[in-house]
OpenMM code with the backbone's topology and positions (N, CA, C; nanometers):
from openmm import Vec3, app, unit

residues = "UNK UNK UNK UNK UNK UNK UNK UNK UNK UNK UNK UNK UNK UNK UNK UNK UNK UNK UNK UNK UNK UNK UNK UNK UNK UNK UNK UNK UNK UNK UNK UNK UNK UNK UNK UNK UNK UNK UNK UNK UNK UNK UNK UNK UNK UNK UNK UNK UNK UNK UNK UNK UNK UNK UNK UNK UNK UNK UNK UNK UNK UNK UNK UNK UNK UNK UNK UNK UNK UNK UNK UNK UNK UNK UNK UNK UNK UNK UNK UNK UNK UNK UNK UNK UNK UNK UNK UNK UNK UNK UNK UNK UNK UNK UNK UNK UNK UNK UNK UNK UNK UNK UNK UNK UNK UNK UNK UNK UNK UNK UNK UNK UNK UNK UNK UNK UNK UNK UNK UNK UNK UNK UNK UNK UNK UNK UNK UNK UNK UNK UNK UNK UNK UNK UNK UNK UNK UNK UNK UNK UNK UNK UNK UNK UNK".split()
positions = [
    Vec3(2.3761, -1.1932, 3.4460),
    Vec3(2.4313, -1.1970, 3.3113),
    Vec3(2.3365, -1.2698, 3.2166),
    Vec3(2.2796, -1.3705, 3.2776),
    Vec3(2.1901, -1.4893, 3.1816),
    Vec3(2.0500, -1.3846, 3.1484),
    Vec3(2.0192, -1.2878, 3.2316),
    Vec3(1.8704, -1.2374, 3.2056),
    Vec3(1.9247, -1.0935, 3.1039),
    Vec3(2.0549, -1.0568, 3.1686),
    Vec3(2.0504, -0.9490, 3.0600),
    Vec3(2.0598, -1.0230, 2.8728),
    Vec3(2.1332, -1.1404, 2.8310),
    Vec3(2.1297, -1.2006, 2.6942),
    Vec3(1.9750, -1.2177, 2.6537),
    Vec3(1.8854, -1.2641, 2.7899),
    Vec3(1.7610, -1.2879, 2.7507),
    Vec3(1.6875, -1.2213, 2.7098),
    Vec3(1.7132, -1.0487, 2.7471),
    Vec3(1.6451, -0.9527, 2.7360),
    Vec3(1.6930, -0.8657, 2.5948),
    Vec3(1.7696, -0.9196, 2.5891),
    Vec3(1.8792, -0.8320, 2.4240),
    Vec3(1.8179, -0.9284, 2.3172),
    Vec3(1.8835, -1.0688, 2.3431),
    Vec3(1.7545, -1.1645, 2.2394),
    Vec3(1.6418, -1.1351, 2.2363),
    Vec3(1.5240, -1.1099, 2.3089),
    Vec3(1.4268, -1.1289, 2.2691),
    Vec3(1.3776, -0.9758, 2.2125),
    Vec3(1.4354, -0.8419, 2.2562),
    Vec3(1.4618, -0.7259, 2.1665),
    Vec3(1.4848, -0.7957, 2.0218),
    Vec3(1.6001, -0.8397, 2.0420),
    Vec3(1.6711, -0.8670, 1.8637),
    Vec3(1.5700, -0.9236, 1.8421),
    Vec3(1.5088, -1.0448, 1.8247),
    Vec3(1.4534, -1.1238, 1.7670),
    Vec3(1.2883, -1.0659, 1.7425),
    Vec3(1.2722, -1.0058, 1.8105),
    Vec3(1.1353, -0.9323, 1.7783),
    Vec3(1.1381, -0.7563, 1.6430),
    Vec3(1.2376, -0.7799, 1.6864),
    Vec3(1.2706, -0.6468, 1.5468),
    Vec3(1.2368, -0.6605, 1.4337),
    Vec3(1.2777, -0.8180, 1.3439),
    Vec3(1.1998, -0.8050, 1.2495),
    Vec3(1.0258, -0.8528, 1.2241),
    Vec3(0.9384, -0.8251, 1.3333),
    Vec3(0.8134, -0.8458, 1.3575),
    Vec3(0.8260, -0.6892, 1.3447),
    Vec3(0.8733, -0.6048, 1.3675),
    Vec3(0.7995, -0.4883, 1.3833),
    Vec3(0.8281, -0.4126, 1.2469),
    Vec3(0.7443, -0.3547, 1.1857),
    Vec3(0.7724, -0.2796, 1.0930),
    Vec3(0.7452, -0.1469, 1.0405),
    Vec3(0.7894, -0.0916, 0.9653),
    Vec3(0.7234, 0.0908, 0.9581),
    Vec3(0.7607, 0.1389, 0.7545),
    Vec3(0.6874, 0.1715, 0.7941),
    Vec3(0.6421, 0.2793, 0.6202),
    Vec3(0.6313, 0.3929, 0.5683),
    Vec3(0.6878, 0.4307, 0.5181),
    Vec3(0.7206, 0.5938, 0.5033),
    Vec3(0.6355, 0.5855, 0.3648),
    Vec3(0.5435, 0.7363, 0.3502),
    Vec3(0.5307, 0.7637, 0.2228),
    Vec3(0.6494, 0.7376, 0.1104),
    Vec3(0.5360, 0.6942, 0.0035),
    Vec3(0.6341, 0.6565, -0.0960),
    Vec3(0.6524, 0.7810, -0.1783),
    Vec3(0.7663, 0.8453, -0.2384),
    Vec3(0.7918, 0.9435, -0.3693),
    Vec3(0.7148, 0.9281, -0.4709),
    Vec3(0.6261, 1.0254, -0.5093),
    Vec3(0.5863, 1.0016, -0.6472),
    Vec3(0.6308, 1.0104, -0.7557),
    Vec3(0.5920, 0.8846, -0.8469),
    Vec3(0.6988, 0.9652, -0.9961),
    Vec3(0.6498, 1.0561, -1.0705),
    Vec3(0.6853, 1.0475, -1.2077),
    Vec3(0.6615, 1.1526, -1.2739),
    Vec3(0.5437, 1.0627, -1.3757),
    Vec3(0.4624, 1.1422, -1.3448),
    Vec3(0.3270, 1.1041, -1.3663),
    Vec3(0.3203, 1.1310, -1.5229),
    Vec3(0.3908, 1.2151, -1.6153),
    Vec3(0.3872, 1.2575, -1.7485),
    Vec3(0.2358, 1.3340, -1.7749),
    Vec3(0.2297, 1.4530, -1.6725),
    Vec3(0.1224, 1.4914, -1.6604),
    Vec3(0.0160, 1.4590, -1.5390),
    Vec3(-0.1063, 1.5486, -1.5485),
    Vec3(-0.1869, 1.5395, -1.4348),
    Vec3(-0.2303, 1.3942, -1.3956),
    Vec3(-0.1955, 1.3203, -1.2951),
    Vec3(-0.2144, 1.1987, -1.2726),
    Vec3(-0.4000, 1.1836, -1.2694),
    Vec3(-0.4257, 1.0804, -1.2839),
    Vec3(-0.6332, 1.0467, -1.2353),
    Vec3(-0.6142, 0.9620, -1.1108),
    Vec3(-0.6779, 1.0102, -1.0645),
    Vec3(-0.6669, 0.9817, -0.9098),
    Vec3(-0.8103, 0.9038, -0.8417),
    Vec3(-0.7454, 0.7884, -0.7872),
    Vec3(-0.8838, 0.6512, -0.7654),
    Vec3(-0.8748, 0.6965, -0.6322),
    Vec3(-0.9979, 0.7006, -0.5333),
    Vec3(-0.9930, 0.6503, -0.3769),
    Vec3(-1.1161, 0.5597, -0.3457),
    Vec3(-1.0699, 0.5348, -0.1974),
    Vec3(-1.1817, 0.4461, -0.1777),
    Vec3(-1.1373, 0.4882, -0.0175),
    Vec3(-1.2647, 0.4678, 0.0681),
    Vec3(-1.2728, 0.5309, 0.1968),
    Vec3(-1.2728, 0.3920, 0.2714),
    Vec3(-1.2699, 0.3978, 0.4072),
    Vec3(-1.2330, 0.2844, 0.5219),
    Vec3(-1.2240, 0.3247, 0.6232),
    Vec3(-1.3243, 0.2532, 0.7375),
    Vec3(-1.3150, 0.2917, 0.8780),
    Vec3(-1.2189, 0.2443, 0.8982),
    Vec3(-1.1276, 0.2628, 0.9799),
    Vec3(-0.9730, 0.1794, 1.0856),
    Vec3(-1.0109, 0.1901, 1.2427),
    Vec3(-0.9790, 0.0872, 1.2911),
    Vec3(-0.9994, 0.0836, 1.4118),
    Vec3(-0.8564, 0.1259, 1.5446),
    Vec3(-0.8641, 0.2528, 1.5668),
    Vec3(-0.7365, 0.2757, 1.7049),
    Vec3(-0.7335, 0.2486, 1.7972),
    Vec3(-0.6207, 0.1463, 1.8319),
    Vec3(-0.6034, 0.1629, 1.9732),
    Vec3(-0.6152, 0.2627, 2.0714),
    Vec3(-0.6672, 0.2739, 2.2089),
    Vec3(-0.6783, 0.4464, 2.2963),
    Vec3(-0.6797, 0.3996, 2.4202),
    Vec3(-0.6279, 0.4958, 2.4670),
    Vec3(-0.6116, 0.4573, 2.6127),
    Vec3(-0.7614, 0.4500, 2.7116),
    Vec3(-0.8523, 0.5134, 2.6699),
    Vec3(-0.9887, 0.4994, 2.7331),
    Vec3(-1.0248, 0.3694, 2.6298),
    Vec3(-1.0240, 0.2648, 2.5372),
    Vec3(-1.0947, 0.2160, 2.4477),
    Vec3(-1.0545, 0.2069, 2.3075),
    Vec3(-1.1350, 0.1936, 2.2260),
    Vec3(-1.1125, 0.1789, 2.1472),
    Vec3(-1.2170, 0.2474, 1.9846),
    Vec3(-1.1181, 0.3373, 1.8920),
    Vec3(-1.1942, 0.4589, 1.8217),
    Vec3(-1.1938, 0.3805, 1.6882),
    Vec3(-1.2993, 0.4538, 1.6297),
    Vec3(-1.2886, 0.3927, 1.4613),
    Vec3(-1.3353, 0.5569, 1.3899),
    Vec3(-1.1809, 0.5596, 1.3188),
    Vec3(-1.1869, 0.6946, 1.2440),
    Vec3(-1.2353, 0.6522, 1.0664),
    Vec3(-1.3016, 0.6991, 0.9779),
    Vec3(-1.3080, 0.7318, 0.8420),
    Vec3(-1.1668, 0.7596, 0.7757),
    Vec3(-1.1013, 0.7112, 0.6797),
    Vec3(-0.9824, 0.7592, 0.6345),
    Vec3(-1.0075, 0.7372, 0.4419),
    Vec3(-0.9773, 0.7742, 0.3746),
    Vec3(-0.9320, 0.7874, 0.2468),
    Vec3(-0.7996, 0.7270, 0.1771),
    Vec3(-0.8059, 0.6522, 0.1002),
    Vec3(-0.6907, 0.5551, 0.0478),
    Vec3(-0.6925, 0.6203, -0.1079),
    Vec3(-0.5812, 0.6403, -0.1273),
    Vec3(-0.5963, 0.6753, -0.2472),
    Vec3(-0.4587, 0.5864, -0.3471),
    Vec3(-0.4897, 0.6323, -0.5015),
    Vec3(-0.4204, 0.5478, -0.6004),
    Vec3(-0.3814, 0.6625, -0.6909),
    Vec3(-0.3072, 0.7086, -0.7431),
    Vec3(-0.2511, 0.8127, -0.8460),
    Vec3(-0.2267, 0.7221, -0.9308),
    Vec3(-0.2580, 0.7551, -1.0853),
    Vec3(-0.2069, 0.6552, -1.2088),
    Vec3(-0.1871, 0.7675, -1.3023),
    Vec3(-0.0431, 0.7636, -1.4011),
    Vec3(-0.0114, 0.8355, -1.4767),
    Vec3(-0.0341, 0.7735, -1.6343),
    Vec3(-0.0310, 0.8637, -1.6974),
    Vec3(0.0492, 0.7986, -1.8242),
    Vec3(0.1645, 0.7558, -1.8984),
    Vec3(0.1690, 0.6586, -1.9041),
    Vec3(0.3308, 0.6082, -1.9406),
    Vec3(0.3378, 0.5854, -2.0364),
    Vec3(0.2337, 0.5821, -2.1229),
    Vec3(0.2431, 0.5321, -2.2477),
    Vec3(0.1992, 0.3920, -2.2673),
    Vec3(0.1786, 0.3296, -2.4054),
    Vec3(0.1448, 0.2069, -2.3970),
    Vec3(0.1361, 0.0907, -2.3395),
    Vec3(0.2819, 0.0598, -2.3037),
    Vec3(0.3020, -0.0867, -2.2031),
    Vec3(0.3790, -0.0419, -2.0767),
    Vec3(0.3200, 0.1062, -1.9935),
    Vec3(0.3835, 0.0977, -1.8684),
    Vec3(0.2469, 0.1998, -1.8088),
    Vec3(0.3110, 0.1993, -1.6823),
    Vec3(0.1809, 0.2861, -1.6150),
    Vec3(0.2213, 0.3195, -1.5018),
    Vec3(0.2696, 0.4724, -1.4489),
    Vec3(0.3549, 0.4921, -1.3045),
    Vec3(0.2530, 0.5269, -1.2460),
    Vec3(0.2120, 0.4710, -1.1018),
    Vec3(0.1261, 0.4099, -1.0126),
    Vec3(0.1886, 0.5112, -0.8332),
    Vec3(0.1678, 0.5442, -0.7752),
    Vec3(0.1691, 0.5659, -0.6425),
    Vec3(0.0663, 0.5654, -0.5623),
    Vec3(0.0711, 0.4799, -0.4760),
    Vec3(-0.0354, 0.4028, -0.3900),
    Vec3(-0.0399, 0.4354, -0.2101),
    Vec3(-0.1367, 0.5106, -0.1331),
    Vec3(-0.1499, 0.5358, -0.0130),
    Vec3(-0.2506, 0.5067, 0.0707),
    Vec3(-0.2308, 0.4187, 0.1679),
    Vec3(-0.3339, 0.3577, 0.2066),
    Vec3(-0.3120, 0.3093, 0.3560),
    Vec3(-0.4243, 0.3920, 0.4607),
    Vec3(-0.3950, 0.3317, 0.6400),
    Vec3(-0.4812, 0.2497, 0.6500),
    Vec3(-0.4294, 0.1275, 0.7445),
    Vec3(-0.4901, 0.0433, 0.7824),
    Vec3(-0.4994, 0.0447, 0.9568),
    Vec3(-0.4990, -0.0358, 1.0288),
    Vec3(-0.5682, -0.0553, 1.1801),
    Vec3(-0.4393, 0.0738, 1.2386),
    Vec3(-0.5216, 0.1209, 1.3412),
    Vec3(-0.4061, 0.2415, 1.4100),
    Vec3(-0.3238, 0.3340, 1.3299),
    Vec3(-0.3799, 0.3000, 1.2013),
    Vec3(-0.3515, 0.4280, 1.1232),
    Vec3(-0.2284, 0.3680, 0.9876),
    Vec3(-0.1716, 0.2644, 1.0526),
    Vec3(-0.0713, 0.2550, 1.0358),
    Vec3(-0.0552, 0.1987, 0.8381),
    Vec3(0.0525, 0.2565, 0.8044),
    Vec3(0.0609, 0.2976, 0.6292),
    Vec3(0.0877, 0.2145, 0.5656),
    Vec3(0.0943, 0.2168, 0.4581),
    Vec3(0.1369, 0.1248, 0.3565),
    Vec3(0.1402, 0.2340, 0.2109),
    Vec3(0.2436, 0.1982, 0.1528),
    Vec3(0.3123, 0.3295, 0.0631),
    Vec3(0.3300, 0.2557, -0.0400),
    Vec3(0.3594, 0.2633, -0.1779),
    Vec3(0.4389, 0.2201, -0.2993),
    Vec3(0.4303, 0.2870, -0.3799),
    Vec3(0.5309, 0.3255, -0.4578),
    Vec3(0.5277, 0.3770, -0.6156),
    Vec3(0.6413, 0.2976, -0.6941),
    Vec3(0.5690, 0.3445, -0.8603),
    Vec3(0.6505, 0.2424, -0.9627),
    Vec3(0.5844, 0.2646, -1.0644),
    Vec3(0.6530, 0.1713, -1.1500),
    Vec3(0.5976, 0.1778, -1.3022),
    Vec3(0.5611, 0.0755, -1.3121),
    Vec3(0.4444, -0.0655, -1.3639),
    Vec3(0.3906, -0.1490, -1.3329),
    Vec3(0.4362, -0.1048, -1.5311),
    Vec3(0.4465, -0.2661, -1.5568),
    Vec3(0.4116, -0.2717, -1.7114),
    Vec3(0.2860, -0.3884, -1.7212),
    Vec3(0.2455, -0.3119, -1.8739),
    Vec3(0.1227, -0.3627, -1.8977),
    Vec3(0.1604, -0.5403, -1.9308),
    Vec3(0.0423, -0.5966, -1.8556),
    Vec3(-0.0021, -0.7510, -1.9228),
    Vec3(-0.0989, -0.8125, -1.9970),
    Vec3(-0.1808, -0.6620, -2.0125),
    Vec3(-0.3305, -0.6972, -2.1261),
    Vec3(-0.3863, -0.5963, -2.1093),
    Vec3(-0.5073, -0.5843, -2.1728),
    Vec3(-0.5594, -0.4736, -2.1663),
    Vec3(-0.6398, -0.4415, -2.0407),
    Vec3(-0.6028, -0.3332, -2.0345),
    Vec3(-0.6515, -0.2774, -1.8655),
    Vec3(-0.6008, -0.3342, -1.7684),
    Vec3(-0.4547, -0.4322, -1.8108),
    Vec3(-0.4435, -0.5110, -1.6776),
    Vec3(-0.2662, -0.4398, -1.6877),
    Vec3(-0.2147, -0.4101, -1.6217),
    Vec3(-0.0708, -0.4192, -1.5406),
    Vec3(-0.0419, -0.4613, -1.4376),
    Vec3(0.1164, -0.4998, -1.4459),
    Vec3(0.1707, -0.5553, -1.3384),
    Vec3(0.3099, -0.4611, -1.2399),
    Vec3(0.3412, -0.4674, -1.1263),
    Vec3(0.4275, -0.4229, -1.0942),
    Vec3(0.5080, -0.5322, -1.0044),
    Vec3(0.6524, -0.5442, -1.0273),
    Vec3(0.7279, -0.6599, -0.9862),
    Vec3(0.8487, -0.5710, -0.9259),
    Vec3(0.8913, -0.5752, -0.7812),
    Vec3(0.9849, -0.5033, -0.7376),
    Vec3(1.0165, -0.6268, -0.6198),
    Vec3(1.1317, -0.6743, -0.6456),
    Vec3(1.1899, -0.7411, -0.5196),
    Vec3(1.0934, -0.8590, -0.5281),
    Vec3(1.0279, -0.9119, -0.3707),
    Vec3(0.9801, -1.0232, -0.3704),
    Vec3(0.8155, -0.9773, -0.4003),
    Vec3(0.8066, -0.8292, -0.3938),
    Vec3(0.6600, -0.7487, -0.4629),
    Vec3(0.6074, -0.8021, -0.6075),
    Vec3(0.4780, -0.8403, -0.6015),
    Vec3(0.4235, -0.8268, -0.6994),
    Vec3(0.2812, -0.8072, -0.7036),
    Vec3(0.2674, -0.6878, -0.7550),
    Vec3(0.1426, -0.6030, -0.7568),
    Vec3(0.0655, -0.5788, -0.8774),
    Vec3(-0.0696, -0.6145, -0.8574),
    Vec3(-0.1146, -0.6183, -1.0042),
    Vec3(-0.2398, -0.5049, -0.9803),
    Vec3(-0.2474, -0.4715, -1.1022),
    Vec3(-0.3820, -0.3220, -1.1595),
    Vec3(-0.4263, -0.3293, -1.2207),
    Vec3(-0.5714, -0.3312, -1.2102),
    Vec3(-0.6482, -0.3802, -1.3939),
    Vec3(-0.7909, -0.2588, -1.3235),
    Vec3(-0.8460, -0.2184, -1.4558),
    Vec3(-0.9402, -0.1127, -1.4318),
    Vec3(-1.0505, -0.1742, -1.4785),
    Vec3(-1.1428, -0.1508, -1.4282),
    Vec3(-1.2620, -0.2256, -1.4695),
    Vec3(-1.3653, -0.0989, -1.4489),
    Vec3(-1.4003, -0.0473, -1.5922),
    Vec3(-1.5006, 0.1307, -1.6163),
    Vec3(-1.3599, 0.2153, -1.4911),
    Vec3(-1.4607, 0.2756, -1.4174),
    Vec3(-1.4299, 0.3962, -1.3474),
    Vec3(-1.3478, 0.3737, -1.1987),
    Vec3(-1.3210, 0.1945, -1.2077),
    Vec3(-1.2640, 0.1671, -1.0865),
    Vec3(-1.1034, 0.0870, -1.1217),
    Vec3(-1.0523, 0.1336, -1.0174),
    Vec3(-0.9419, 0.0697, -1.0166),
    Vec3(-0.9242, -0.0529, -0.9045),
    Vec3(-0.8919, -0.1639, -0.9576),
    Vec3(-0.8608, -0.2704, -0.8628),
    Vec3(-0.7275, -0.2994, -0.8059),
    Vec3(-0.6601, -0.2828, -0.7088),
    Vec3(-0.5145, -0.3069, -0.6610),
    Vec3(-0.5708, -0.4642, -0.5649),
    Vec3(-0.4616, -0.4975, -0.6244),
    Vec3(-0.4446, -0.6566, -0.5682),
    Vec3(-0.2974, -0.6908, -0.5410),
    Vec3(-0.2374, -0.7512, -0.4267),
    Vec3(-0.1008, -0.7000, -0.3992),
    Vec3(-0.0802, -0.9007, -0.4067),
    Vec3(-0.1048, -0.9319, -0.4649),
    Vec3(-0.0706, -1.1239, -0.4855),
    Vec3(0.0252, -1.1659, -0.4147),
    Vec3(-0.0150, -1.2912, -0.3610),
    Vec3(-0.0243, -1.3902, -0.2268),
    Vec3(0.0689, -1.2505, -0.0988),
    Vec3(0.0186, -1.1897, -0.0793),
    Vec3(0.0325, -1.0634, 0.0088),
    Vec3(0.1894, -1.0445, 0.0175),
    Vec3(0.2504, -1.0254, -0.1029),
    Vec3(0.3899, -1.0575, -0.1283),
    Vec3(0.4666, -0.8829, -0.0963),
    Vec3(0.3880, -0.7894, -0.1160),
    Vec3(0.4393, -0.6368, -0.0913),
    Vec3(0.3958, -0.5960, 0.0105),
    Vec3(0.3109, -0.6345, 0.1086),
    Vec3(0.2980, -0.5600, 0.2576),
    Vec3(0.4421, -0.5437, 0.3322),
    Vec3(0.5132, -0.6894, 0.3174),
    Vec3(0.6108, -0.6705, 0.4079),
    Vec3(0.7700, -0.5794, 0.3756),
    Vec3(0.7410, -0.5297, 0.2554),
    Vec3(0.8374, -0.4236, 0.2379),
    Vec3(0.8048, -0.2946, 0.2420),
    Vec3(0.6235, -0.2728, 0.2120),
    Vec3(0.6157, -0.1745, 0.2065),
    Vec3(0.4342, -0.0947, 0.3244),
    Vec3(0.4320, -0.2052, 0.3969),
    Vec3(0.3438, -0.1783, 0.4900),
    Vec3(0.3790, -0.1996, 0.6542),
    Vec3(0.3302, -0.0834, 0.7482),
    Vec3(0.3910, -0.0805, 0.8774),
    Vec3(0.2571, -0.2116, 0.9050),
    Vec3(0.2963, -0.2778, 1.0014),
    Vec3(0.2076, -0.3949, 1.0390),
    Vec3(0.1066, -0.3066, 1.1535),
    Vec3(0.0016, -0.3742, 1.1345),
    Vec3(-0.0818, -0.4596, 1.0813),
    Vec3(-0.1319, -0.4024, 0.9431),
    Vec3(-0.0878, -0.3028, 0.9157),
    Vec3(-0.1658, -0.2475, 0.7314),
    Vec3(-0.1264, -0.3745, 0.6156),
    Vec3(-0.2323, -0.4031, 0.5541),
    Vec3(-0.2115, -0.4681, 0.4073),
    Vec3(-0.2302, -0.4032, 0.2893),
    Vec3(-0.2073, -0.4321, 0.2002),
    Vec3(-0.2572, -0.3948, 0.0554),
    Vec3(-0.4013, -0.4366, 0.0557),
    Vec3(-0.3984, -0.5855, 0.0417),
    Vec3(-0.5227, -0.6760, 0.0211),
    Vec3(-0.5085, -0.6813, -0.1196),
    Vec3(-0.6661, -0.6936, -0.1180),
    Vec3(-0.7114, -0.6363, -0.2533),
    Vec3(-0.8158, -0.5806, -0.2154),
    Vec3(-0.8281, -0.4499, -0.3484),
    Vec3(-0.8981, -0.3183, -0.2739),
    Vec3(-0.9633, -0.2658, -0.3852),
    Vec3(-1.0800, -0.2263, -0.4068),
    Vec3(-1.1254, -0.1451, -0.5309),
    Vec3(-1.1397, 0.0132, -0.4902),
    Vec3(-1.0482, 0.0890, -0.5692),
    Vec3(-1.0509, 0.2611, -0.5619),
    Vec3(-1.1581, 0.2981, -0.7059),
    Vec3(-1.2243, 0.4019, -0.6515),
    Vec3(-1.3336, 0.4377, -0.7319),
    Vec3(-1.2380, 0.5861, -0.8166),
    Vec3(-1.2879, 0.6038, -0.9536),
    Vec3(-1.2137, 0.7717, -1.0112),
    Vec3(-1.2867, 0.8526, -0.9632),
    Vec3(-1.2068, 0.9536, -0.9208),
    Vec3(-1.2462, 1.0572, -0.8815),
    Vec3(-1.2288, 1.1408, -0.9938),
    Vec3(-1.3605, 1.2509, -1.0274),
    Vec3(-1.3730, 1.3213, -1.1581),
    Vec3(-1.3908, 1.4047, -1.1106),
    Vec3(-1.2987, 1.5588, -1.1128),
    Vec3(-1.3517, 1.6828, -1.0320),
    Vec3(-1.3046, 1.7902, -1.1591),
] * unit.nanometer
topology = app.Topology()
chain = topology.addChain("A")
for resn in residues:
    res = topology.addResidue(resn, chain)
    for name in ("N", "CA", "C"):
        topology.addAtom(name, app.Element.getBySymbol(name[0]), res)
């Protein structure tokens, strides 16, 4: 009886260590979104070893008009594993916005042809990244096609 509680606790108690991330919905961009990426080896776990694939992170930014900016953000980190967000971030200066959701707060400022995502004191991984993926902070380059 004592090993089966031990074995249900330490299930329970490890549950919220584990986490998972679903693509996020995009909004409505108010037109063709401009679209930032930036590329990244990730390293997979494998049963012979261990692989490091090339992957693509990307940033969609719409127009919202003056003091807002709807944002959807996709990005794998180690074993692939995701990290998702979308929103409307309102502006805090020029070229700079913010996005504040829950205990999230995510900031965007463009500097020329790059976009900088910075996810401050790593406050949105844990709602919206499967572990081990972070936000960080990350510079996505525009893509002009």
């Amino acid at each position: 009886m004592g090993l089966k509680f031990c074995t249900v606790f330490l299930v329970i108690a490890l549950v919220p260590l584990l986490s998972s991330a679903e693509e996020a919905d995009k909004p409505d961009f108010n037109g063709a979104p401009r679209r930032f990426e930036q590329r990244q080896d990730v390293t997979m776990i494998r049963e012979h070893g261990l692989e490091v694939r090339s992957v693509k992170n990307q940033v969609l930014v719409g127009n919202g008009g003056g003091n807002s900016l709807p944002f959807w953000v996709h990005l794998s980190g180690e074993n692939l594993h995701l990290c998702s967000i979308s929103g409307t971030a309102k502006r805090k200066g020029v070229r700079h916005y913010v996005y504040r959701g829950g205990a999230c707060l995510l900031d965007i400022r463009f500097k020329g042809h790059t976009l900088v995502l910075s996810d401050v004191n790593d406050s949105c991984a844990p709602q919206y990244c499967a572990a081990p993926a972070v936000f960080g902070v990350r510079d996505f380059v525009e893509v002009t096609k």
